[in-house]
C-alpha positions in Angstrom: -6.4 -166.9 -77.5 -5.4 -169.8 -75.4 -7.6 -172.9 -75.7 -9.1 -174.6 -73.1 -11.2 -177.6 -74.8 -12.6 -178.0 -77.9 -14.3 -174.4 -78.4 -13.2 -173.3 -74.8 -11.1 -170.6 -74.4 -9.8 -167.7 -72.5 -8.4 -164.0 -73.1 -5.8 -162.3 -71.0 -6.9 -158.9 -70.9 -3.8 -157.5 -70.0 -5.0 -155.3 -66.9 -2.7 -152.9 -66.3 -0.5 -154.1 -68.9 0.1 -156.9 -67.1 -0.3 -160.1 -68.4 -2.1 -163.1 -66.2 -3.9 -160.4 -64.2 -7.6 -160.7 -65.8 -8.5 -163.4 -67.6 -12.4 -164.3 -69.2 -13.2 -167.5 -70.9 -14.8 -167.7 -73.9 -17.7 -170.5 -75.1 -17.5 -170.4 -79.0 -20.9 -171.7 -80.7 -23.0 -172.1 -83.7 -25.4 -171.4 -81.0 -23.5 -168.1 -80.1 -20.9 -166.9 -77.9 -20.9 -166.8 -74.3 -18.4 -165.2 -71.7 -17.3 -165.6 -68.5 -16.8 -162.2 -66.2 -16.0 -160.4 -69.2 -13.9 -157.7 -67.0 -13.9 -154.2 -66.5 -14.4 -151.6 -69.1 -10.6 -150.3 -69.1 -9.9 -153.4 -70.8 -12.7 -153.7 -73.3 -10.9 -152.6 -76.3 -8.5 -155.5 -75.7 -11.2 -158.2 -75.2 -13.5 -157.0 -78.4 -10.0 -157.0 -80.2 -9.1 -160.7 -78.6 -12.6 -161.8 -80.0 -12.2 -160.4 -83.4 -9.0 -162.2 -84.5 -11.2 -164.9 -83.6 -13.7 -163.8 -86.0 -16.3 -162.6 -83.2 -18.0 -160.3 -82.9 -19.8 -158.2 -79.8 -23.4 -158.8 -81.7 -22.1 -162.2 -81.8 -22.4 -162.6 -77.7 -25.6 -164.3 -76.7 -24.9 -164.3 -72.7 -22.5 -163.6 -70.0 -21.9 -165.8 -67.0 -20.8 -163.5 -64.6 -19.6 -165.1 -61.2 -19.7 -161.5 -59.3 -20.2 -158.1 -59.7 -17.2 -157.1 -58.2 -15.8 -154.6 -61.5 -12.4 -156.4 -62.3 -15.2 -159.4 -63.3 -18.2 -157.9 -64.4 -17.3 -153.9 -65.3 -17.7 -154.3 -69.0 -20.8 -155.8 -68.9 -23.2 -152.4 -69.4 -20.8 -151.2 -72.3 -21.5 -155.2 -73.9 -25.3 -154.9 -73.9 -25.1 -151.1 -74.7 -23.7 -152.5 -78.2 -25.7 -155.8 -78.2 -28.9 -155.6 -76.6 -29.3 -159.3 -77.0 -27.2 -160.4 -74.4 -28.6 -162.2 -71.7 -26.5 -162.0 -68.4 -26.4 -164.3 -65.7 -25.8 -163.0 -61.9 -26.9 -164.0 -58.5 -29.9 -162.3 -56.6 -27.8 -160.2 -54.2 -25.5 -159.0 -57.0 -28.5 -158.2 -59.5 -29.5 -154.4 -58.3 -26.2 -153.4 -58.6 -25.7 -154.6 -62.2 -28.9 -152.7 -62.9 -28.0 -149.6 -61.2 -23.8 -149.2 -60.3 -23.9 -146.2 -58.8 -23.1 -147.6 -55.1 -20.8 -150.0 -56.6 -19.0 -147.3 -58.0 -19.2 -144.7 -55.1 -17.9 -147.9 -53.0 -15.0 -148.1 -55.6 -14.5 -143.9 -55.9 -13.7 -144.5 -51.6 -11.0 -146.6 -52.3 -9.2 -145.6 -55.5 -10.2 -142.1 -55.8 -12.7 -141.1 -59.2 -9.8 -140.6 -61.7 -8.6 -143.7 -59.7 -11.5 -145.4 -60.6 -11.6 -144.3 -64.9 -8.1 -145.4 -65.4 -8.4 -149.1 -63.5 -11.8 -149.8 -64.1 -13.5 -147.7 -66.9 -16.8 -146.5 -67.9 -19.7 -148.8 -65.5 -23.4 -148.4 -67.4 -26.1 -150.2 -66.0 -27.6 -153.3 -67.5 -31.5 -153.3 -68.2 -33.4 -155.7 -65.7 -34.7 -157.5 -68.8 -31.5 -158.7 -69.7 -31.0 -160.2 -66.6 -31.2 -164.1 -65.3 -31.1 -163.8 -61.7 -30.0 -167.1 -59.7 -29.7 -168.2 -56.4 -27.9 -171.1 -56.6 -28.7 -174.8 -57.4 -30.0 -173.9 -61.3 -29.1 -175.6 -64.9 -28.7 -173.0 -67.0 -27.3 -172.7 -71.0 -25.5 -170.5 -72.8 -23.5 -170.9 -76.3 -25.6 -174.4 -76.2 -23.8 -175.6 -73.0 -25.7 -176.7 -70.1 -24.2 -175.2 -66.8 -24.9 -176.0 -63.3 -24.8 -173.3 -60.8 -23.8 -173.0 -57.2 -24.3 -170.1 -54.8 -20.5 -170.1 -53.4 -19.8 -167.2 -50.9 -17.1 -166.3 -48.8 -15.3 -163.6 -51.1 -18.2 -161.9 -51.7 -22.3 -162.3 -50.7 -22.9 -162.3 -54.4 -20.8 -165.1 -55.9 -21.9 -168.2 -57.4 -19.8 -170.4 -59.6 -20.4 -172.5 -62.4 -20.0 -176.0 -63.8 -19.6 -177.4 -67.3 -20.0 -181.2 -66.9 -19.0 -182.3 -70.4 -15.8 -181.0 -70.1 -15.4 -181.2 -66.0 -14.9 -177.5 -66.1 -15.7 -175.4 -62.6 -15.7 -171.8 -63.6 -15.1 -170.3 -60.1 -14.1 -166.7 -60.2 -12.5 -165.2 -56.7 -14.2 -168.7 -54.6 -10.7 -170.8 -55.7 -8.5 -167.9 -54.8 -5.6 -166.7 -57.0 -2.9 -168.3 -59.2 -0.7 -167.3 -61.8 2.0 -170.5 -62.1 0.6 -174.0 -62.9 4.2 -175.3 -62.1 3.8 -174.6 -58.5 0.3 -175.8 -56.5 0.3 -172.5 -54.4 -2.9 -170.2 -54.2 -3.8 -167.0 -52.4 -7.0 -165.9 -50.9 -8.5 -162.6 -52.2 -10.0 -161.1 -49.2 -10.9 -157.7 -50.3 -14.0 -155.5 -48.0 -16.9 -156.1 -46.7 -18.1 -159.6 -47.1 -14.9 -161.9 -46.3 -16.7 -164.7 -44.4 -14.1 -167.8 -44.1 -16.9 -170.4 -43.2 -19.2 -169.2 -46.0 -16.1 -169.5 -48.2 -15.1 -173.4 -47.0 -18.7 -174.3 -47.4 -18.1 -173.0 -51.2 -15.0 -175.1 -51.7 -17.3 -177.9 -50.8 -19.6 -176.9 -53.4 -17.0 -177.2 -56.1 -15.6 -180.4 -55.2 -18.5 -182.0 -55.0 -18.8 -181.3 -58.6 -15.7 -183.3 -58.9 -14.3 -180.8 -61.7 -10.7 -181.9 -63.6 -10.1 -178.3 -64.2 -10.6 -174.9 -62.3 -10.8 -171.7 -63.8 -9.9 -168.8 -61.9 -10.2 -165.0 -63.0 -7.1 -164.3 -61.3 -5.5 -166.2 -63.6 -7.3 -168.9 -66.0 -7.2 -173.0 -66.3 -5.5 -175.7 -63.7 -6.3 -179.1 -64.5 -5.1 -180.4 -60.7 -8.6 -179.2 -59.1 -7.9 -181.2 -56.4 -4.7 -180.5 -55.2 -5.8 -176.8 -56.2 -8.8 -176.8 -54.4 -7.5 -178.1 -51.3 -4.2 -175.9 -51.4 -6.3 -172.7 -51.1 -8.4 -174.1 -48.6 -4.9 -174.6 -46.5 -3.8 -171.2 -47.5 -7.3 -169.6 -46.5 -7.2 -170.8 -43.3 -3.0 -169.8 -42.9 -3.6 -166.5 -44.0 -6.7 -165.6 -42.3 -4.5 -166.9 -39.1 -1.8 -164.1 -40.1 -4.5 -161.2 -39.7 -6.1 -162.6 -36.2 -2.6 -162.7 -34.8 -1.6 -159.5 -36.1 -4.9 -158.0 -35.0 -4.6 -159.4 -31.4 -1.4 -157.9 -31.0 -0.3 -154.8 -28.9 1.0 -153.3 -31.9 -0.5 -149.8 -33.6 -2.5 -150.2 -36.5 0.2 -149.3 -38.7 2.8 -152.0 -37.2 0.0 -154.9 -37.4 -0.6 -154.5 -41.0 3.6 -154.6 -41.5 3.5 -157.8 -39.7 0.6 -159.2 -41.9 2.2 -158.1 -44.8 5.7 -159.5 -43.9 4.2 -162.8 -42.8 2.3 -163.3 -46.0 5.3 -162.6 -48.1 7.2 -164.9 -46.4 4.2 -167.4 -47.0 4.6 -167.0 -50.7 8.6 -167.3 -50.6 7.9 -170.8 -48.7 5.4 -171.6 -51.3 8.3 -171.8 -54.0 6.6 -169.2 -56.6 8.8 -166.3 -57.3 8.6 -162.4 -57.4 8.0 -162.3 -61.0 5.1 -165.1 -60.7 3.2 -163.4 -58.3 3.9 -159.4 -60.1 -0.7 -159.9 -60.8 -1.1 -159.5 -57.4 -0.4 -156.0 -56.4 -2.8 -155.0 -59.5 -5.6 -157.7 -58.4 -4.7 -159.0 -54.8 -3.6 -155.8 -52.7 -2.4 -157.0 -50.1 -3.5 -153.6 -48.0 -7.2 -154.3 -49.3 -6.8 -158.4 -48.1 -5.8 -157.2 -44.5 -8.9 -154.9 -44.8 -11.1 -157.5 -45.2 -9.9 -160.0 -42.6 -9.7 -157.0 -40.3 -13.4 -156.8 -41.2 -14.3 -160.2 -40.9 -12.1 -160.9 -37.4 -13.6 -157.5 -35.8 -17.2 -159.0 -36.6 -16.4 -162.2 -34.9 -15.3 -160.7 -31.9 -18.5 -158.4 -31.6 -20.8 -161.6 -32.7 
C-alpha cells in the first residue's frame, strides 16, 4: 500500500484489472480508520484484502469521506456499513438521498451499461442508513481517524461533489474536481465529463476553491497523489477549457451525429499525443474516462447553453 505521509495512504483497487484506474486513500489511527471514496463494490474484496495486510480491519473503519456518489467512488460504501454499522459517512446534501436509497442511481447506471453491465463493473449498491450519515454543504471542519478536515462544496463534474482538505499535511483530496492522471512524469490531466451535471463554470469556480487552500499535494481518484498541485491544478484547468472547446466545435458543425463524435474523439487523442503521455499511460481511461460518456456530457452541457 503506497504511502502518502506519515499514516496516509492509498490502495489501487485494480478496477478491471487494471492497475491506476481506482484508487482510495487510507487515514490510519489509534483513533480509527478512515477512507476516501472507498469504490465500488466489484472491487471490495481487493480493498478489505489491501487493508488486512495492513492489519485492518472493516470493524476497524470509523468514517468514510466520500467526495461523490458517483459508484466508481462511493459503490462499496452500503456493503462497508452492512459489516460495520459504526461507520460514519460523509457526503454532500444533494448526493445524500441517493446514498440512502440507490435505486435511481442504479437505474441511471442500468441505462448506460446494461444490468449485467452494471454487476460486473460496479457490484452489489445497498443503501446506507440516514443515521450514519454527515451531510455537508460545503464550508465545514470535520474529523475523521483524528484528522481535522476542511470541506469545500466543488461542482462542475457533478452537483454533489465536495472535496476535502488535510492542512497538516497540505493534502487536497479532490476526487473527479482535479480531473484525471495516471503519470506524475508528465503534468498532463484530462477532464472527466461524464452526464448530466458537467457545468465548466461551476467546475473553474471549484479549482478556485482548492487553490485557495494552497495544497502541496492533490489526490485524485483517477489515479492517487501529485505533489506539483499547482502546475496540476492549473494544467487541468487549461485542458478543461481545450477540451470542452473540442465538443462546441464538433457540435456546431454540419456533420451527423455520428461524424461529430469521431471528430471529438480524434481531436482529443491528438491532445493527449501532444501532451507527451503515451498509450500505455493513459490504458485507465477507457475503464474510468470513456471518452463516448465525456462527449455526452459536453454535448449536455453545450446544448443547455444554447437553450439558456
Amino acid at each position: 500500500m503506497p504511502s502518502i505521509a506519515r499514516d496516509i495512504s492509498y490502495i489501487d483497487l485494480n478496477f478491471c484489472g487494471t492497475p491506476k484506474a481506482i484508487a482510495t486513500g487510507v487515514y490510519m489511527s489509534s483513533a480509527g480508520v478512515a477512507l476516501v471514496d472507498p469504490g465500488p463494490g466489484s472491487c471490495l474484496d481487493t480493498l478489505t484484502a489491501a487493508l488486512a495486510a495492513q492489519g485492518i480491519g472493516v470493524r476497524d473503519i470509523e468514517s468514510v469521506l466520500l467526495t461523490h456518489i458517483h459508484l466508481d467512488h462511493a459503490g462499496a460504501t452500503g456493503l462497508l456499513v452492512r459489516e460495520n454499522p459504526r461507520i460514519k459517512v460523509f457526503v454532500h446534501e444533494k448526493g445524500a438521498p441517493h446514498v440512502i436509497d440507490p435505486s435511481k442511481l442504479v437505474n441511471s447506471a442500468n441505462q448506460l451499461w446494461g444490468v449485467d453491465g452494471v454487476k460486473k463493473l460496479w457490484g452489489t449498491v445497498l443503501s446506507v442508513p440516514e443515521s450514519n450519515l454527515t451531510v455537508l454543504r460545503g464550508g465545514e471542519h470535520i474529523h475523521g481517524a483524528g484528522r481535522r478536515f476542511d470541506v469545500q462544496y466543488t461542482p462542475g463534474h457533478a452537483s454533489h461533489h465536495v472535496s476535502y482538505f488535510d492542512g497538516s499535511e497540505g493534502l487536497a483530496w479532490a476526487g473527479d474536481t482535479a480531473g484525471l492522471r495516471f503519470t506524475p512524469s508528465v503534468v498532463f490531466t484530462l477532464p472527466p465529463t461524464p452526464p448530466p451535471d458537467i457545468d465548466l463554470e461551476a467546475w473553474r469556480e471549484s479549482l478556485a476553491k482548492l487553490r485557495a487552500w494552497h495544497p502541496q499535494t492533490v489526490f485524485i481518484t483517477h489515479f492517487g497523489p501529485y505533489s506539483d498541485a499547482p502546475a496540476h491544478l492549473d494544467h487541468l484547468e487549461t485542458s478543461l477549457a481545450d477540451v470542452g472547446e473540442m465538443a462546441r466545435r464538433a457540435l456546431a458543425s454540419e456533420a451527423s451525429d455520428d461524424e461529430k463524435y469521431a471528430r471529438f474523439k480524434r481531436d482529443v487523442e491528438d491532445y493527449v499525443r501532444a501532451g507527451g503521455v503515451t498509450d500505455e499511460d493513459v490504458r485507465p481511461l477507457e475503464h474510468v474516462g470513456p471518452l463516448e460518456f465525456n462527449w455526452r456530457g459536453l454535448v449536455r452541457y453545450w446544448k443547455k447553453k444554447t437553450s439558456a
